[in-house]
C-alpha positions in Angstrom: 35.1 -4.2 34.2 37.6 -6.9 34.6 36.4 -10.5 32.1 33.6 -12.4 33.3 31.7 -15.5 33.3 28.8 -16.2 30.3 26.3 -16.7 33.1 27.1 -13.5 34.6 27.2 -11.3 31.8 23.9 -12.7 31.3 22.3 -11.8 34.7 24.3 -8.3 34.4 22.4 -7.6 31.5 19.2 -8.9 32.2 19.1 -6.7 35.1 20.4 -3.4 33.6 17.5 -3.6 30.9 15.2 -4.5 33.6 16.1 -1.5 35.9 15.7 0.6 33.1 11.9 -0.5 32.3 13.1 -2.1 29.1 9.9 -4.4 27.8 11.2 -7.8 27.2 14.5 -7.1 29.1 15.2 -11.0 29.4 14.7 -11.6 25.6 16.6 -8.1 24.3 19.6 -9.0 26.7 19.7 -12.6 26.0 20.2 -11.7 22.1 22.4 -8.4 22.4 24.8 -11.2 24.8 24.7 -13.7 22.3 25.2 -11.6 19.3 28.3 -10.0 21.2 30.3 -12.9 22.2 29.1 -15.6 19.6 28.3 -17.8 22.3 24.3 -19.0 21.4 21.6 -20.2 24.2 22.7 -23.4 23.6 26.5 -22.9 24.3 25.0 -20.8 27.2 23.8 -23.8 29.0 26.2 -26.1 28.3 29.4 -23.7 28.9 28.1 -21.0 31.9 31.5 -20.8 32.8 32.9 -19.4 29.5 35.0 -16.6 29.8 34.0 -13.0 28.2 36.8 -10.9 27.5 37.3 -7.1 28.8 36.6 -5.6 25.3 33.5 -7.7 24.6 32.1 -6.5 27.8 33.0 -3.2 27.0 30.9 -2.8 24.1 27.9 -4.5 25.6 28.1 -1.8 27.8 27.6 0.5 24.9 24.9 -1.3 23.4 23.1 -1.8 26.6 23.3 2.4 26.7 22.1 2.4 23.1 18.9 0.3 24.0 18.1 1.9 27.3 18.1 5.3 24.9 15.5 3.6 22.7 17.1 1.8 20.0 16.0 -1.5 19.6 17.6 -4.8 19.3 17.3 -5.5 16.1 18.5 -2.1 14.9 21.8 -2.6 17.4 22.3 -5.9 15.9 21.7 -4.6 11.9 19.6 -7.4 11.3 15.7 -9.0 11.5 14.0 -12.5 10.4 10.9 -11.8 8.8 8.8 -14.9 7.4 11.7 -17.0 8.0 14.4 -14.9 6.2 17.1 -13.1 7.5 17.0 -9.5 6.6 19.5 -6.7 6.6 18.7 -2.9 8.2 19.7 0.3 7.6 19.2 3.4 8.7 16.7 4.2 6.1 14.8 1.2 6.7 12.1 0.2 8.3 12.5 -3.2 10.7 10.3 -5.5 8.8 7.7 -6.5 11.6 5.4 -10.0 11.9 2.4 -7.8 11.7 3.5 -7.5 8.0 3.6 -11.3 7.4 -0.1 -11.2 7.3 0.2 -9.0 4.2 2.6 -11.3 2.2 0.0 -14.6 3.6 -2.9 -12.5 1.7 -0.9 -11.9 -1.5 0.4 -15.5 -2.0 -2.4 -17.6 -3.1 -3.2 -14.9 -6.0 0.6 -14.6 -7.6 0.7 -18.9 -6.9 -2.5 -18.7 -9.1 -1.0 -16.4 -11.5 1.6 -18.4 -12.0 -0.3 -21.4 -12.5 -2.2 -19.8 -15.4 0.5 -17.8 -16.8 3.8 -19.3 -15.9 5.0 -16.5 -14.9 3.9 -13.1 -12.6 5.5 -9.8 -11.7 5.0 -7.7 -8.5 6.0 -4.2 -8.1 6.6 -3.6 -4.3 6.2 0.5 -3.7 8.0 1.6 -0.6 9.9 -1.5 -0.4 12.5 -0.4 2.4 14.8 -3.9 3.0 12.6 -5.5 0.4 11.3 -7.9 3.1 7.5 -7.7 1.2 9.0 -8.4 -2.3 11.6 -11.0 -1.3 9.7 -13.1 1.0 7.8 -13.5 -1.9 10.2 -14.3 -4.5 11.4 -16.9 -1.8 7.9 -18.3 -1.9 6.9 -18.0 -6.0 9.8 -19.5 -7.8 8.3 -17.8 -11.0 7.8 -14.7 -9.8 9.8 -11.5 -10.6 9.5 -8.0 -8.3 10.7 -4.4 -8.5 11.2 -3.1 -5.4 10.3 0.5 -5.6 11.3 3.4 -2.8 12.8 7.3 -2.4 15.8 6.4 0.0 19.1 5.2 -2.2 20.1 3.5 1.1 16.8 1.5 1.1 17.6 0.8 -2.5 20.6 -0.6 -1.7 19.9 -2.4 1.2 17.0 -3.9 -0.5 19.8 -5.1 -3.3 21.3 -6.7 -0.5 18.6 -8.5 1.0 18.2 -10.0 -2.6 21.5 -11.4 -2.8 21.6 -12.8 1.0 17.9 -14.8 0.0 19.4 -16.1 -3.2 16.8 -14.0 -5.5 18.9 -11.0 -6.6 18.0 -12.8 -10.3 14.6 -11.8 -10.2 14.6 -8.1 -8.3 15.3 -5.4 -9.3 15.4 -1.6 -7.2 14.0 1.3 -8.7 14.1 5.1 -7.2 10.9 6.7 -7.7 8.6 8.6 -6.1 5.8 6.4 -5.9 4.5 5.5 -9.5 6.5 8.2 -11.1 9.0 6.0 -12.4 7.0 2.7 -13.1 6.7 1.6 -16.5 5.0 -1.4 -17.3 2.0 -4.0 -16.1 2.1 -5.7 -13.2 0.3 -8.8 -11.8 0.2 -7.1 -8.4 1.1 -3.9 -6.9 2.1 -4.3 -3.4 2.8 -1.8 -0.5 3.3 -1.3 2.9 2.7 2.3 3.0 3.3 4.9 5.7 0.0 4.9 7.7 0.6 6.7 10.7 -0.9 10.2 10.9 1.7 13.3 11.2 0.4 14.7 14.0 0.8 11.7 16.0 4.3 10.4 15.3 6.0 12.0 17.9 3.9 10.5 20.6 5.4 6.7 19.7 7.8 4.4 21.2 11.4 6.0 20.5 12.2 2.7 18.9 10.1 4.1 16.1 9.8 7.4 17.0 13.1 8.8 17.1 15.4 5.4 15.1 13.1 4.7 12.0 12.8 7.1 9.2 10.2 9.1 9.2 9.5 9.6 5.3 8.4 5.5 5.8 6.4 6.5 9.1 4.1 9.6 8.1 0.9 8.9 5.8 -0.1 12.6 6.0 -2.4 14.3 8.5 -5.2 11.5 8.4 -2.4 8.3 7.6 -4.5 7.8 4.5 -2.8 9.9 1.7 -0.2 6.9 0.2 -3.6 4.6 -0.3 -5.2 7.6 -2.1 -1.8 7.5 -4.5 -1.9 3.7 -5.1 -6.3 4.0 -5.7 -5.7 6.6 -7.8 -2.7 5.2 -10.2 -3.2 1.4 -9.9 -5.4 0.7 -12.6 -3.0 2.3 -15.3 -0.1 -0.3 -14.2 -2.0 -3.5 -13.5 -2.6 -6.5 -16.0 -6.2 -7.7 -16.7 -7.0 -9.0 -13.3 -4.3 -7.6 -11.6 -4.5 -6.7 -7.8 -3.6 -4.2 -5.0 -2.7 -5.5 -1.8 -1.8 -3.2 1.1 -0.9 -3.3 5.1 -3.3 -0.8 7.1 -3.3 0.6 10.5 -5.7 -1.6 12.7 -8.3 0.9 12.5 -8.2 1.9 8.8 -10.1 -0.7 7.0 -13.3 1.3 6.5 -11.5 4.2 5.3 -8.9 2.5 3.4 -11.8 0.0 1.7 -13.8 3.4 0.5 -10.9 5.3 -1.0 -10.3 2.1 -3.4 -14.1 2.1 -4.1 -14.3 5.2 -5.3 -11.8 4.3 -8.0 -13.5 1.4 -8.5 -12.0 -1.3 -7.0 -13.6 -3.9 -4.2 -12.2 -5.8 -1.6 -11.4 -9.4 -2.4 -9.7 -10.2 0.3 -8.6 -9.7 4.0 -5.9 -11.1 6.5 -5.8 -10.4 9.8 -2.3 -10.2 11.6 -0.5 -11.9 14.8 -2.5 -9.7 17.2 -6.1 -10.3 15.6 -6.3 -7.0 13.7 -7.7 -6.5 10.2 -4.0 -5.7 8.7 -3.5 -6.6 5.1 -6.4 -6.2 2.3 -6.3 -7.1 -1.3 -8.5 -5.4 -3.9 -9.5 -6.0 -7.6 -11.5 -3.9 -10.1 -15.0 -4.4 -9.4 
């Protein structure tokens, strides 16, 4: 394809997503466009006429093929804001997701208070991925510190990175374990975002998580409930006095997720619902 006006390219876009059956095909063309030619919604409207060169519409093509084969935006682009930060991905990431906000909402009043009474609080984030959880945090809490905690060496590193984009590489550190096998130490809270989704049922998801994010941060076992049995199980040996767990759940796992802490003794203390209205984040202490 010979260059092109901005408008254009817009509408060509626009409609190849749409033909395709691409959910939110205006929104996922409007950023692949703007992330392609530099040229924002703003510059858009005030310059339609703006020329788009032969290579730059060459590789929306390709993108454009990439989403229409499943791959979402974000993942194109390398890149997702979550609570107001801008996060790198990788491929051994998870895209951090506003469902998860509601978990780092719940866990903020108790490290603010921990703070307050200690002048100071550490979090240990397990399965930390981009570090989104941790980091959003640290962004928030001034006097917090956090070890981001995961399997993946790419998540490590892209978590390192994440910490140096948001200014608070000086208070995370990455650590490769396998769950708690490598944590040493008390904490103020262990946090997680665990795989929850049951084995059997993986396959059956959108491609966008289906086939492009990793699986070992997907797959919670043949009920989705086996990571929350790990973190009941070990937390009490790596919490401070009055420490506390907080987790993401599936939207229909707060009964079962609320017994498998109370049968290692802790009780709920608190719950946060997400974007959508579903129970999604839950914070326990020992009872």
């Amino acid at each position: 394809m010979a260059e092109a006006r901005l408008a254009d390219v817009h509408i060509q876009a626009r409609s190849a997503l749409t033909k395709a059956g691409i959910d939110g095909a205006d929104l996922d063309a409007r950023l692949l466009v703007e992330w392609l030619t530099g040229f924002d919604r703003l510059e858009t409207i005030r310059n339609p006429h703006n020329i788009v060169t032969k290579d730059v519409l060459a590789r929306l093509d390709a993108v454009l093929i990439r989403r229409i084969n499943g791959e979402s935006v974000h993942r194109i682009i390398g890149k997702r804001e979550f609570f107001g930060l801008e996060f790198l991905l990788s491929v051994d990431t998870l895209e951090p997701r506003p469902d998860t906000e509601a978990l780092v909402e719940l866990a903020l009043p108790f490290l603010h208070q921990r703070v307050t009474e200690n002048g100071i609080a550490d979090l240990v984030d397990l399965g930390t991925g981009t570090g989104a959880i941790a980091i959003a945090l640290l962004s928030q809490v001034p006097n917090l510190r956090a070890i981001g905690v995961d399997m993946a060496p790419g998540a490590l590193a892209t978590a390192r990175s994440n910490a140096c984009l948001n200014d608070v590489f000086s208070r995370f550190a990455a650590l490769r374990s396998n769950w708690f096998a490598e944590v040493t130490g008390g904490f103020d809270m262990i946090i997680s975002n665990p795989p929850y989704i049951r084995s059997g049922d993986i396959a059956a998801l959108q491609p966008e998580v289906a086939v492009h994010d990793p699986v070992l941060a997907l797959d919670g076992g043949p009920d989705g409930l086996e990571p929350y049995r790990i973190i009941a199980e070990q937390a009490e040996a790596h919490l401070r006095t009055d420490g506390a767990v907080a987790v993401e759940i599936g939207f229909d796992q707060r009964t079962d997720v609320e017994a498998i802490f109370a049968r290692t003794g802790f009780a709920l203390k608190g719950l946060q619902k997400d974007i959508g209205g579903h129970e999604r984040a839950m914070l326990f202490m020992k009872s």
